[in-house]
PyMOL Python script that loads the backbone (N, CA, C, O; Angstrom):
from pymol import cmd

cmd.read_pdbstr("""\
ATOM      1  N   UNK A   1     289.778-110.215 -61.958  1.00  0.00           N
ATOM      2  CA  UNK A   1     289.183-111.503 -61.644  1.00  0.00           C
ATOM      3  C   UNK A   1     289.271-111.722 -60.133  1.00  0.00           C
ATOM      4  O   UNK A   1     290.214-111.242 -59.504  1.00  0.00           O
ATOM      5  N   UNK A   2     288.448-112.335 -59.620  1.00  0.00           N
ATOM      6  CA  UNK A   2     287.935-112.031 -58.487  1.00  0.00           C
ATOM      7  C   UNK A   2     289.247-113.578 -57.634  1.00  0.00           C
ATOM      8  O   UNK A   2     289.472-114.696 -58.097  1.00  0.00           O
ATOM      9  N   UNK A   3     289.775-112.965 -56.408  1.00  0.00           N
ATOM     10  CA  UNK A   3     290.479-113.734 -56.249  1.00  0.00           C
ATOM     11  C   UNK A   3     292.434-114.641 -56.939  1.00  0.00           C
ATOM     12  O   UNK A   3     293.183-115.499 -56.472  1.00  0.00           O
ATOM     13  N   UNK A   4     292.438-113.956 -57.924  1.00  0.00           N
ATOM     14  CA  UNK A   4     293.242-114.242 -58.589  1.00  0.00           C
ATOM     15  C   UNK A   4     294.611-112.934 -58.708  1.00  0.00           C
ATOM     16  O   UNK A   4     294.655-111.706 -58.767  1.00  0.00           O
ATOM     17  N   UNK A   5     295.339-113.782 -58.701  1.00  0.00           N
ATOM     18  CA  UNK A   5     296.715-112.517 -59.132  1.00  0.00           C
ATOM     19  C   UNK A   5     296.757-112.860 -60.794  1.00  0.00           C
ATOM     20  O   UNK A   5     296.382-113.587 -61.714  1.00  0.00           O
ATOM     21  N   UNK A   6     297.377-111.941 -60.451  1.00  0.00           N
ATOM     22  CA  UNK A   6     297.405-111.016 -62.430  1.00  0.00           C
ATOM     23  C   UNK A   6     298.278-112.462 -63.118  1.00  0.00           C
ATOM     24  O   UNK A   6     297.875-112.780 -64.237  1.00  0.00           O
ATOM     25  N   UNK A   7     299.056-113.055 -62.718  1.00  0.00           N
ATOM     26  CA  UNK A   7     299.535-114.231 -63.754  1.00  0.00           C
ATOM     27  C   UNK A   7     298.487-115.325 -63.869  1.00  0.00           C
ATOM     28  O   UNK A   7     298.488-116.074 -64.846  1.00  0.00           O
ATOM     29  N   UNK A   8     297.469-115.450 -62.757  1.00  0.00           N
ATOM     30  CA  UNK A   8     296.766-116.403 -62.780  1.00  0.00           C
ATOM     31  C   UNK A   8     295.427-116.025 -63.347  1.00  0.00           C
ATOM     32  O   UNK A   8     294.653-116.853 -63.828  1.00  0.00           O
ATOM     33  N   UNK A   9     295.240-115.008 -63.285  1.00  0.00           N
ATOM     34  CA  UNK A   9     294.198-114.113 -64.439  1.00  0.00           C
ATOM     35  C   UNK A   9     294.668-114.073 -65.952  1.00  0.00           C
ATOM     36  O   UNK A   9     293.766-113.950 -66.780  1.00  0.00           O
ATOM     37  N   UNK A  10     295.920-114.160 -66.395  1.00  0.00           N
ATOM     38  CA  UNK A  10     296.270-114.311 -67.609  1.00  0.00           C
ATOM     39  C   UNK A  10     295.798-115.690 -68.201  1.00  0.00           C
ATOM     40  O   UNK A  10     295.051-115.995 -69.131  1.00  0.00           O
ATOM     41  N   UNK A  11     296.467-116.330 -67.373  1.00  0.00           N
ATOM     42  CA  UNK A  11     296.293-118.104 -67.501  1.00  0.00           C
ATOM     43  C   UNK A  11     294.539-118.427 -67.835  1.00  0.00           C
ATOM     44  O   UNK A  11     293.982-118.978 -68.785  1.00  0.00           O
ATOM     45  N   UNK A  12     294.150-117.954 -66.886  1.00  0.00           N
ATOM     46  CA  UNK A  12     292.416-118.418 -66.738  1.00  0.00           C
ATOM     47  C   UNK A  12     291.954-117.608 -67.890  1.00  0.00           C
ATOM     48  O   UNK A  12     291.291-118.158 -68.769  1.00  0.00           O
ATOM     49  N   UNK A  13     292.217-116.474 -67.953  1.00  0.00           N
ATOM     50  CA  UNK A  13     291.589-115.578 -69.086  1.00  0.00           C
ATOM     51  C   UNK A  13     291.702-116.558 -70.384  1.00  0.00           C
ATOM     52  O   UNK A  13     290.736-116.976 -71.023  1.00  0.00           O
ATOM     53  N   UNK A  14     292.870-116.800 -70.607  1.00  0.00           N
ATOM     54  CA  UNK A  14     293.596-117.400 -72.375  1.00  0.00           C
ATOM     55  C   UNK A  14     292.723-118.435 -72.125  1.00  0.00           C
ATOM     56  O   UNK A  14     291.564-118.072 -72.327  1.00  0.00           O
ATOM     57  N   UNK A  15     292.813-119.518 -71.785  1.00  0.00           N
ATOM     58  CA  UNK A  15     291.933-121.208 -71.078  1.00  0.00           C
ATOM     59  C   UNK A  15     290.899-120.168 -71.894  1.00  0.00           C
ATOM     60  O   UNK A  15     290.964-120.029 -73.115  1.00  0.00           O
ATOM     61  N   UNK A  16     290.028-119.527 -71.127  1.00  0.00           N
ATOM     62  CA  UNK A  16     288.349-119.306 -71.277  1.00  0.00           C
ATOM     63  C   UNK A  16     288.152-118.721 -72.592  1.00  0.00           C
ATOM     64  O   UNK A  16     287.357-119.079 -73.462  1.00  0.00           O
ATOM     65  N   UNK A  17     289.013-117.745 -72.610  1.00  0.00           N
ATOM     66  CA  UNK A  17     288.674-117.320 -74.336  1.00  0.00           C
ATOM     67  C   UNK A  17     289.154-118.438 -75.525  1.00  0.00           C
ATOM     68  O   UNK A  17     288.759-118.624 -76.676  1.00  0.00           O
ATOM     69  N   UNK A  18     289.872-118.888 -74.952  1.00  0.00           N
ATOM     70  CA  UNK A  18     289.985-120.168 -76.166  1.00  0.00           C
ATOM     71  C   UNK A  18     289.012-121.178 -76.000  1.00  0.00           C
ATOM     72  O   UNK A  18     288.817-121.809 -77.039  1.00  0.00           O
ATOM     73  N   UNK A  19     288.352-121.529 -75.045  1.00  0.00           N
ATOM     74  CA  UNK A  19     287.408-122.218 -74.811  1.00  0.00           C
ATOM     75  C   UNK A  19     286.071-121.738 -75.868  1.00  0.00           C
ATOM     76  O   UNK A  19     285.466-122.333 -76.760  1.00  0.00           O
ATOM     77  N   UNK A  20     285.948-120.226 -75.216  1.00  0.00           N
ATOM     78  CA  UNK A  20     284.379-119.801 -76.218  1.00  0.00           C
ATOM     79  C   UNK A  20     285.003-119.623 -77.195  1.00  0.00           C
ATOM     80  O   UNK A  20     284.393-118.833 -77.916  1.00  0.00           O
ATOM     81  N   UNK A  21     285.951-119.951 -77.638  1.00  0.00           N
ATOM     82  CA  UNK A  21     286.918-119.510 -79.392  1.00  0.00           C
ATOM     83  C   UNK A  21     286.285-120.660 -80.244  1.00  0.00           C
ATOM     84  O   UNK A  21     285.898-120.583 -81.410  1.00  0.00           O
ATOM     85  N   UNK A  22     286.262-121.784 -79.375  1.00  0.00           N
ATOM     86  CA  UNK A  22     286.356-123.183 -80.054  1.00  0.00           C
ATOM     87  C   UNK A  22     284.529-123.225 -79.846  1.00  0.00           C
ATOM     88  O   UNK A  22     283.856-123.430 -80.857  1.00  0.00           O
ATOM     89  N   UNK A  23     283.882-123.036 -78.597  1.00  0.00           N
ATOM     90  CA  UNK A  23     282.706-123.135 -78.918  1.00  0.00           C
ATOM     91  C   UNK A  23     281.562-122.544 -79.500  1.00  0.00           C
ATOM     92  O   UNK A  23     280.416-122.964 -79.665  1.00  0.00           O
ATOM     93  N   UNK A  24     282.477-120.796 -79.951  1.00  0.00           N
ATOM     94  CA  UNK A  24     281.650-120.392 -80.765  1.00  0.00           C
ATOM     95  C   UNK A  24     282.425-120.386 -82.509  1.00  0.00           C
ATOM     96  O   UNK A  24     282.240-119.734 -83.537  1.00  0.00           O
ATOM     97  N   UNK A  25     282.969-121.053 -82.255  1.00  0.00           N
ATOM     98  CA  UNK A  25     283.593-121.286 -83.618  1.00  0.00           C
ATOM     99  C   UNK A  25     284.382-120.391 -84.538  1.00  0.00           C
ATOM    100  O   UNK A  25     284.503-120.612 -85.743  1.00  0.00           O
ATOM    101  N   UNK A  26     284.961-119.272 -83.841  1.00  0.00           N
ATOM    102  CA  UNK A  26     286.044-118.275 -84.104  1.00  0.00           C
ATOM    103  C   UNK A  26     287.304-118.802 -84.438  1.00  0.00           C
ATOM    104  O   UNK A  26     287.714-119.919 -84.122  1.00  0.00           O
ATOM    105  N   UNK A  27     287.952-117.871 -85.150  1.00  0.00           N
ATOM    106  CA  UNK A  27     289.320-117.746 -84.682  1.00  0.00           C
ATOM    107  C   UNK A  27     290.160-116.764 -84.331  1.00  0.00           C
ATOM    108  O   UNK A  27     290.625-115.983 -85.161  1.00  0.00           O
ATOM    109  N   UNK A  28     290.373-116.728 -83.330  1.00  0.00           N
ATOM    110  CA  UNK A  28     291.188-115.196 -82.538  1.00  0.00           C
ATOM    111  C   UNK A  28     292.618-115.654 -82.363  1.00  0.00           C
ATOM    112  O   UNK A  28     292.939-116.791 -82.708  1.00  0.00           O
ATOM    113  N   UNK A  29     293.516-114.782 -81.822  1.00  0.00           N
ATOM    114  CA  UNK A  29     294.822-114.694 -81.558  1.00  0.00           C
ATOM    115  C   UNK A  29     294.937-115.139 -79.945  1.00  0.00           C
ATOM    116  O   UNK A  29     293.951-115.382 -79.250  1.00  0.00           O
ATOM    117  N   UNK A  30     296.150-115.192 -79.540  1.00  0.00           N
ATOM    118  CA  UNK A  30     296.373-115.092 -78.066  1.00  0.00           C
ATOM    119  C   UNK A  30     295.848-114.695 -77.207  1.00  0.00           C
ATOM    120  O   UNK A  30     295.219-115.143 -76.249  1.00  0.00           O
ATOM    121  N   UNK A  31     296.372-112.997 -77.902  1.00  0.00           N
ATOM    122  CA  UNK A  31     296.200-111.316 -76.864  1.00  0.00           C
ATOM    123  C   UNK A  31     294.124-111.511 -76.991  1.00  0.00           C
ATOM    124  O   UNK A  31     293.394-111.474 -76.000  1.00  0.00           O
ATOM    125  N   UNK A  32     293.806-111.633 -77.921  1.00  0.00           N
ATOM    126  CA  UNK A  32     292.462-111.538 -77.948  1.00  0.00           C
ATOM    127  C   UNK A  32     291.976-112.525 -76.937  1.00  0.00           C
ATOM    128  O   UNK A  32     291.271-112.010 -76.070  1.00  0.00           O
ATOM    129  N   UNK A  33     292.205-114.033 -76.807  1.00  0.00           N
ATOM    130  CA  UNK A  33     291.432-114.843 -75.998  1.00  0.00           C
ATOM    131  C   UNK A  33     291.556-114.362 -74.752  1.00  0.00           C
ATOM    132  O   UNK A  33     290.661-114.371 -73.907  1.00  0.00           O
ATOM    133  N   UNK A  34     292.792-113.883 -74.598  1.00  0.00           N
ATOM    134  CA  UNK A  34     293.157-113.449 -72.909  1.00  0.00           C
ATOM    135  C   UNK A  34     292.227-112.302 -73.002  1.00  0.00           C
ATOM    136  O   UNK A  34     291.574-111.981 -72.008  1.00  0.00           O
ATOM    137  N   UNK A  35     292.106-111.611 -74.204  1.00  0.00           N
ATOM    138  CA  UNK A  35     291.453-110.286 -73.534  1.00  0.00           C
ATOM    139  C   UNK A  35     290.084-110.546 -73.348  1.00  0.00           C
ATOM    140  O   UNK A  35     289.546-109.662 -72.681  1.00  0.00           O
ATOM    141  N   UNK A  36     289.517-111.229 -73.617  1.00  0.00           N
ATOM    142  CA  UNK A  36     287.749-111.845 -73.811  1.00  0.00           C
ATOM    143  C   UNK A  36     287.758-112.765 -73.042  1.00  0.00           C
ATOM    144  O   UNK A  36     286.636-113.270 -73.000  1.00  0.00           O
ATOM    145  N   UNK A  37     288.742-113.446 -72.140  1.00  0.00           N
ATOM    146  CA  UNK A  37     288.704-114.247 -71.024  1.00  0.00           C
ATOM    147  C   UNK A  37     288.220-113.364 -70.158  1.00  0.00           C
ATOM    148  O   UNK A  37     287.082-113.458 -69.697  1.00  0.00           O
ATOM    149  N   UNK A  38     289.042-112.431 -69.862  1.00  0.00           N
ATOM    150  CA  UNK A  38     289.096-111.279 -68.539  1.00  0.00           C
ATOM    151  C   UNK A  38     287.991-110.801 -68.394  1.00  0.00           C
ATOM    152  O   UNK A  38     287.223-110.974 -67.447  1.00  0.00           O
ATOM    153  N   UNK A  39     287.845-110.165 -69.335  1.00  0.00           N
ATOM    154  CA  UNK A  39     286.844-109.138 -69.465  1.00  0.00           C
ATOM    155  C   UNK A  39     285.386-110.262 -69.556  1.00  0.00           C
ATOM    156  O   UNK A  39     284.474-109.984 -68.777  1.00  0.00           O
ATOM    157  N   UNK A  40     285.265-111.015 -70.125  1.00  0.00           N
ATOM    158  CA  UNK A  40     283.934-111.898 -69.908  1.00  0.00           C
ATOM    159  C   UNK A  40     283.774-112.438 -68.546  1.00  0.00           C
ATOM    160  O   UNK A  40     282.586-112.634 -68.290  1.00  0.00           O
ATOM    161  N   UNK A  41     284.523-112.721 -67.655  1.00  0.00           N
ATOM    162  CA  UNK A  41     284.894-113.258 -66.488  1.00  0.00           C
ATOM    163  C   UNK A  41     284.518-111.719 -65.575  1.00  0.00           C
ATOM    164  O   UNK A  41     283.653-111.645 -64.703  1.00  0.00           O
ATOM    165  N   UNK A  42     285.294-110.718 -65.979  1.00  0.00           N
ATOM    166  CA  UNK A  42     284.334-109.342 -65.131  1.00  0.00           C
ATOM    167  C   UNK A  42     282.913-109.141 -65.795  1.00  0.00           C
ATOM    168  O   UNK A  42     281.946-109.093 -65.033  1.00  0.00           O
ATOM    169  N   UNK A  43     282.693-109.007 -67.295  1.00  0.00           N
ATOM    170  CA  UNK A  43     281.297-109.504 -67.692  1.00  0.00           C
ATOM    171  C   UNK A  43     280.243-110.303 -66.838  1.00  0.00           C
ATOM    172  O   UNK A  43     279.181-109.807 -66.460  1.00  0.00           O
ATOM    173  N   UNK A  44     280.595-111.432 -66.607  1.00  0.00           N
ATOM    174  CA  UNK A  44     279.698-112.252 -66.430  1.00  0.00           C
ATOM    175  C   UNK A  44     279.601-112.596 -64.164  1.00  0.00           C
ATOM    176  O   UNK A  44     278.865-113.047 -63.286  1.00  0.00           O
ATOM    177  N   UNK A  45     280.634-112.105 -64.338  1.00  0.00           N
ATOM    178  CA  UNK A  45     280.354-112.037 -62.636  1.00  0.00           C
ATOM    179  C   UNK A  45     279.636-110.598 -62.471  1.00  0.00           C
ATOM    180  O   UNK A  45     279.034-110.662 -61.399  1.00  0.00           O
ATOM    181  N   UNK A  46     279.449-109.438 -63.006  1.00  0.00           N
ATOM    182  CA  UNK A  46     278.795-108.537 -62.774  1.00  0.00           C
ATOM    183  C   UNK A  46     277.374-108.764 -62.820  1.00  0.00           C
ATOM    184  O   UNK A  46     276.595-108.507 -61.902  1.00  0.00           O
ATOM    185  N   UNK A  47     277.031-109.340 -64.119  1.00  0.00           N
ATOM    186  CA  UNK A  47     276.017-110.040 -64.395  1.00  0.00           C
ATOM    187  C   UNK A  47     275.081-111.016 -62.964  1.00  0.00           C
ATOM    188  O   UNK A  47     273.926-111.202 -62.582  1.00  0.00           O
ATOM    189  N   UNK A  48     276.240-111.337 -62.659  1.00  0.00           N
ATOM    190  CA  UNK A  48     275.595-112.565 -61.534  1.00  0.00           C
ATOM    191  C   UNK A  48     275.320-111.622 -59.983  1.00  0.00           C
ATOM    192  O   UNK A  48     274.337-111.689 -59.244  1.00  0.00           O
ATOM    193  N   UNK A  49     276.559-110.764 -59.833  1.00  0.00           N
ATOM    194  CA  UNK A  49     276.452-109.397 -58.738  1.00  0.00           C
ATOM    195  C   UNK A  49     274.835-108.911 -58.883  1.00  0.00           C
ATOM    196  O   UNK A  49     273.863-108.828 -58.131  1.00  0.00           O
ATOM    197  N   UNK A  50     275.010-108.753 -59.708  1.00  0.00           N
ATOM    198  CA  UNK A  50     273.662-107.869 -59.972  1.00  0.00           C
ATOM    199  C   UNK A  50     272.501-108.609 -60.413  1.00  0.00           C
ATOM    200  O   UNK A  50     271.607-107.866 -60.816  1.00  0.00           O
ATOM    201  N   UNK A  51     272.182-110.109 -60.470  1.00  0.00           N
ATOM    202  CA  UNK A  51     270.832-110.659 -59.957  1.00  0.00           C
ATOM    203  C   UNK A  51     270.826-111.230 -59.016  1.00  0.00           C
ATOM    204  O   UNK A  51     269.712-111.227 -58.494  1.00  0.00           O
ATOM    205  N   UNK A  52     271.821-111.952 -58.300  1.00  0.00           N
ATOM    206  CA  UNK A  52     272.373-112.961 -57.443  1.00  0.00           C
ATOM    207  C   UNK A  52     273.057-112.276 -55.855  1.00  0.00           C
ATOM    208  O   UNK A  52     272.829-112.707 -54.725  1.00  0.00           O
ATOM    209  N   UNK A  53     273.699-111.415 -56.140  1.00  0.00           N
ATOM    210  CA  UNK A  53     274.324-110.537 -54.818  1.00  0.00           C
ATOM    211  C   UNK A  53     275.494-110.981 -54.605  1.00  0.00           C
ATOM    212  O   UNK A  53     275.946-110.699 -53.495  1.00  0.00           O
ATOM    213  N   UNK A  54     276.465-111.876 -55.616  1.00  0.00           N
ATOM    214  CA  UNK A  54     277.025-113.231 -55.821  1.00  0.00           C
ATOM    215  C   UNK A  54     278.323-112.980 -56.926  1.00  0.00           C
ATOM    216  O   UNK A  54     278.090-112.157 -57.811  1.00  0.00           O
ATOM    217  N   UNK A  55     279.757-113.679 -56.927  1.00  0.00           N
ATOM    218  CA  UNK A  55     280.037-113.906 -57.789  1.00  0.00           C
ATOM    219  C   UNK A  55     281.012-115.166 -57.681  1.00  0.00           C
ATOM    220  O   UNK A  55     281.231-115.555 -56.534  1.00  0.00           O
ATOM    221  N   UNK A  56     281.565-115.786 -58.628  1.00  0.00           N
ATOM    222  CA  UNK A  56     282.162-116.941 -58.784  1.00  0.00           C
ATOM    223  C   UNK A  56     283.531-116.719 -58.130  1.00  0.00           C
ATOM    224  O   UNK A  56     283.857-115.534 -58.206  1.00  0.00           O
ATOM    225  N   UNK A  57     284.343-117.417 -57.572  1.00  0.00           N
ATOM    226  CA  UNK A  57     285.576-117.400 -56.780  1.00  0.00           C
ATOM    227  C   UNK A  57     286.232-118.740 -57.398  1.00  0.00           C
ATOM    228  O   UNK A  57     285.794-119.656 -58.095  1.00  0.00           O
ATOM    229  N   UNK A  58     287.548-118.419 -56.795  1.00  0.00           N
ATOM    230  CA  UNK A  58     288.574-119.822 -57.419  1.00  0.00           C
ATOM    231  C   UNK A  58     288.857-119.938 -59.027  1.00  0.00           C
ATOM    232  O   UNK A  58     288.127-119.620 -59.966  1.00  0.00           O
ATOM    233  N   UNK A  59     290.067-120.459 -59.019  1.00  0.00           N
ATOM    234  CA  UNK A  59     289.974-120.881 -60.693  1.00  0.00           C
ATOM    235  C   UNK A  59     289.061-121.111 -60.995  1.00  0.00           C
ATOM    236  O   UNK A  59     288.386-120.090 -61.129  1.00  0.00           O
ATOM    237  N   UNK A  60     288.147-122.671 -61.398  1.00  0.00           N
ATOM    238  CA  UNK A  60     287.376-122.914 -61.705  1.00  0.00           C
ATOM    239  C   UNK A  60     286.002-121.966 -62.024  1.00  0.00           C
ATOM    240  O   UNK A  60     285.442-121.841 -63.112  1.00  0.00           O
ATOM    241  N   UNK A  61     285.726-121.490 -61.039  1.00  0.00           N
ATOM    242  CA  UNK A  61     284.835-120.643 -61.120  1.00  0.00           C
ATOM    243  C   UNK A  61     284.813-119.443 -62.099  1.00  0.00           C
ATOM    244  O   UNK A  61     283.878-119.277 -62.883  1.00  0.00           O
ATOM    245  N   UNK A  62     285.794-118.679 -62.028  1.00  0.00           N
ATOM    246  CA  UNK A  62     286.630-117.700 -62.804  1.00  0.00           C
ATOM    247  C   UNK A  62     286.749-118.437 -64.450  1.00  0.00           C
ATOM    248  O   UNK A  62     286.756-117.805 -65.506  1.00  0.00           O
ATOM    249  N   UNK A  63     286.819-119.627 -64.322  1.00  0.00           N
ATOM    250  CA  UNK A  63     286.927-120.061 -65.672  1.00  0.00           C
ATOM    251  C   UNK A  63     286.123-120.098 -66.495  1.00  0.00           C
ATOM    252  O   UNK A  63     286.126-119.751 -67.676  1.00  0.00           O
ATOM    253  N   UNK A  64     284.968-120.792 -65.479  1.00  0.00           N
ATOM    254  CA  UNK A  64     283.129-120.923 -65.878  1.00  0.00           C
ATOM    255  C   UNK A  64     282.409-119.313 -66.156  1.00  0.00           C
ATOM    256  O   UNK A  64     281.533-119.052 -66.980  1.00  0.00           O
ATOM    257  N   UNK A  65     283.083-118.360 -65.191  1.00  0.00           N
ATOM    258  CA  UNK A  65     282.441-117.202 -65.310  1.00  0.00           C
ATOM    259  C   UNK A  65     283.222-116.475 -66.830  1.00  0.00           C
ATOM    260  O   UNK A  65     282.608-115.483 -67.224  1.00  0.00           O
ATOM    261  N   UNK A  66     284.429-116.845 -67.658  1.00  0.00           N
ATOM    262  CA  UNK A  66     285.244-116.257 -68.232  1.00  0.00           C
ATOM    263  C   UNK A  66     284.754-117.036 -69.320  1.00  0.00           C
ATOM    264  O   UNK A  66     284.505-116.223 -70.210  1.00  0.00           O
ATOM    265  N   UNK A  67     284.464-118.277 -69.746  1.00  0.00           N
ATOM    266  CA  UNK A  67     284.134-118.958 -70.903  1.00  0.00           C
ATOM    267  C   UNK A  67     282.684-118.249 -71.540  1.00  0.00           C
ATOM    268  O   UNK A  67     282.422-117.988 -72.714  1.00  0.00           O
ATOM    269  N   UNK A  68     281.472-117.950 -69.732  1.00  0.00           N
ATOM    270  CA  UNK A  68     280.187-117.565 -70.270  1.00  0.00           C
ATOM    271  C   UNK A  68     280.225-116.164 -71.026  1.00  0.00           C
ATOM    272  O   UNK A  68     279.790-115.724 -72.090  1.00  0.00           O
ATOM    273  N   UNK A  69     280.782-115.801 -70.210  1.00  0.00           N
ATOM    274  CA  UNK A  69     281.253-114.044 -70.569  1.00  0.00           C
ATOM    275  C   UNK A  69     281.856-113.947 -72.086  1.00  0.00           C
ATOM    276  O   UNK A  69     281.275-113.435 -73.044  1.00  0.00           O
ATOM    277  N   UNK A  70     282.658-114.323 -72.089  1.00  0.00           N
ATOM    278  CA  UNK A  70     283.186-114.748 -73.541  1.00  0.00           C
ATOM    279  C   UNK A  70     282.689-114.766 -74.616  1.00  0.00           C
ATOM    280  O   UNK A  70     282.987-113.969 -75.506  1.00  0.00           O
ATOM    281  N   UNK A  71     281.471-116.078 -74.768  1.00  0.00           N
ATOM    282  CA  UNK A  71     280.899-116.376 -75.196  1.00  0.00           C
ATOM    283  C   UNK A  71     280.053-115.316 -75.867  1.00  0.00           C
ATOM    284  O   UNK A  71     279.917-115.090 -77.070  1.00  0.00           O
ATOM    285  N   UNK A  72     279.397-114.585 -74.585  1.00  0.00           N
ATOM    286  CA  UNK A  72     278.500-113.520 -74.987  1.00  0.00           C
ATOM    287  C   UNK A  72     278.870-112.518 -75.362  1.00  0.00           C
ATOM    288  O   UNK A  72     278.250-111.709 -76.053  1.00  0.00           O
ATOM    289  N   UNK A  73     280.187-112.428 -74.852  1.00  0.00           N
ATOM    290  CA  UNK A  73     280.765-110.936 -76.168  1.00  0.00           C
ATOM    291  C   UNK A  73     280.944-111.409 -77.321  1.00  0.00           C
ATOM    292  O   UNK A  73     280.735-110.627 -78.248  1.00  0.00           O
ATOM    293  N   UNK A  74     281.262-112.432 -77.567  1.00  0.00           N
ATOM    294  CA  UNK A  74     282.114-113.061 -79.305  1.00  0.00           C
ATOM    295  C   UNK A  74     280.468-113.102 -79.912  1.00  0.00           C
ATOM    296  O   UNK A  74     280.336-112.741 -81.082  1.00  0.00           O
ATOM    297  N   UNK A  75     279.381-113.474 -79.251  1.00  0.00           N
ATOM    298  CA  UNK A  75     277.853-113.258 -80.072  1.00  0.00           C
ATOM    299  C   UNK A  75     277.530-111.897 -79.798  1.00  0.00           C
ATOM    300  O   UNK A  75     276.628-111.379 -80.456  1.00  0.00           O
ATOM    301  N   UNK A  76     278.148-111.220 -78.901  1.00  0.00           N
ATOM    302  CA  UNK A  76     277.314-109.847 -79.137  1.00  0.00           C
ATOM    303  C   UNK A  76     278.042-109.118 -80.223  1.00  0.00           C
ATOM    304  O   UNK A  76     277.391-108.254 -80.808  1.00  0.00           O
ATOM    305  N   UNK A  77     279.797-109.402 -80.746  1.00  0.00           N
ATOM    306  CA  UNK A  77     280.120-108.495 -81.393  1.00  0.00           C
ATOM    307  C   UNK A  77     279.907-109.136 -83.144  1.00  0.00           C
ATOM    308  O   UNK A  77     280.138-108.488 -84.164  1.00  0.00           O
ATOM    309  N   UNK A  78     279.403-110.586 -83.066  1.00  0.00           N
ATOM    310  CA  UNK A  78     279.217-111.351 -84.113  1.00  0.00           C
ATOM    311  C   UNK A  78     277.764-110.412 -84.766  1.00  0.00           C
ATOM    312  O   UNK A  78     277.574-110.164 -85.956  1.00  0.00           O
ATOM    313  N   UNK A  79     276.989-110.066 -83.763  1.00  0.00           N
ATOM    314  CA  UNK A  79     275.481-109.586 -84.193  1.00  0.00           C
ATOM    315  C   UNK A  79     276.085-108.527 -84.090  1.00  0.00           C
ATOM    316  O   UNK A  79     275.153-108.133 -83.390  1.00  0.00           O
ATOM    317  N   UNK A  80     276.921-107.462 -84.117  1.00  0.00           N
ATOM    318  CA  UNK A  80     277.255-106.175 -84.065  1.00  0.00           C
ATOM    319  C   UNK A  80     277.905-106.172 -85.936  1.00  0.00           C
ATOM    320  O   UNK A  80     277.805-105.316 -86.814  1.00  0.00           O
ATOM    321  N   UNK A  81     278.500-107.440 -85.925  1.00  0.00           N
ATOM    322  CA  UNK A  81     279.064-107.176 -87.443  1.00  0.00           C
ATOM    323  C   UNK A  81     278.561-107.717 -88.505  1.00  0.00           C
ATOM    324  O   UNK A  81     279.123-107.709 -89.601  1.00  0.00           O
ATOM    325  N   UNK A  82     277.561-108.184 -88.285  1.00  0.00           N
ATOM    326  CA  UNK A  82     276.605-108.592 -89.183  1.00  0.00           C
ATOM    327  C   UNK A  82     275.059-107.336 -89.465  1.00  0.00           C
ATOM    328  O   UNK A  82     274.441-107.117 -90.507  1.00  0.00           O
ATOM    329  N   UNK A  83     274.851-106.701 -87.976  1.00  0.00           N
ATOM    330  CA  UNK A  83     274.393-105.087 -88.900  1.00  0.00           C
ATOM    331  C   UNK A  83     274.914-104.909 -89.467  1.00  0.00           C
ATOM    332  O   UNK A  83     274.290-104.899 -90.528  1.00  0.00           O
ATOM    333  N   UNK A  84     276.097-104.647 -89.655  1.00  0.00           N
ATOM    334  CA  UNK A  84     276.868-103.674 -90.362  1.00  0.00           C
ATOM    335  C   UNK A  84     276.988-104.092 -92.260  1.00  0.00           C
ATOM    336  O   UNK A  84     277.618-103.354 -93.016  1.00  0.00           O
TER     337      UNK A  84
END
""", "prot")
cmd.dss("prot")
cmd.show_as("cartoon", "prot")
cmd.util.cbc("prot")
cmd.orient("prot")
């Protein structure tokens, strides 16, 4: 996460994945929200790198970029398990 040390990347990660937990209507564990915080938060700032030239800085930002990111993995792996 861009700007952040690793305790404050934990923190923001858990916040954001529990955030898209609740708004996509899941229920995950801890280790999972933190891990779909992070990783949606590198998700979704890559995303923005690569139309924008750009990515989100600061908590806040990191949070907004970690909730969207989130979001879109918990629907991409929702439509991944519903092929199935």
């Amino acid at each position: 996460m861009t700007g952040l040390g690793w305790f404050a990347a934990l923190v923001v990660g858990a916040l954001a994945g529990w955030i898209a937990e609740k708004i996509m209507k899941r229920d995950h564990g801890l280790l999972l929200n933190i891990f779909m915080g992070i990783v949606g938060a590198m998700l979704f700032n890559a995303i923005l790198g690569f139309i924008f030239g750009s990515s989100l800085g600061g908590w806040i930002g990191q949070l907004f970029a970690g909730v969207v990111g989130a979001c879109i993995l918990i629907a991409a792996i929702n439509a991944f398990r519903s092929r199935s």
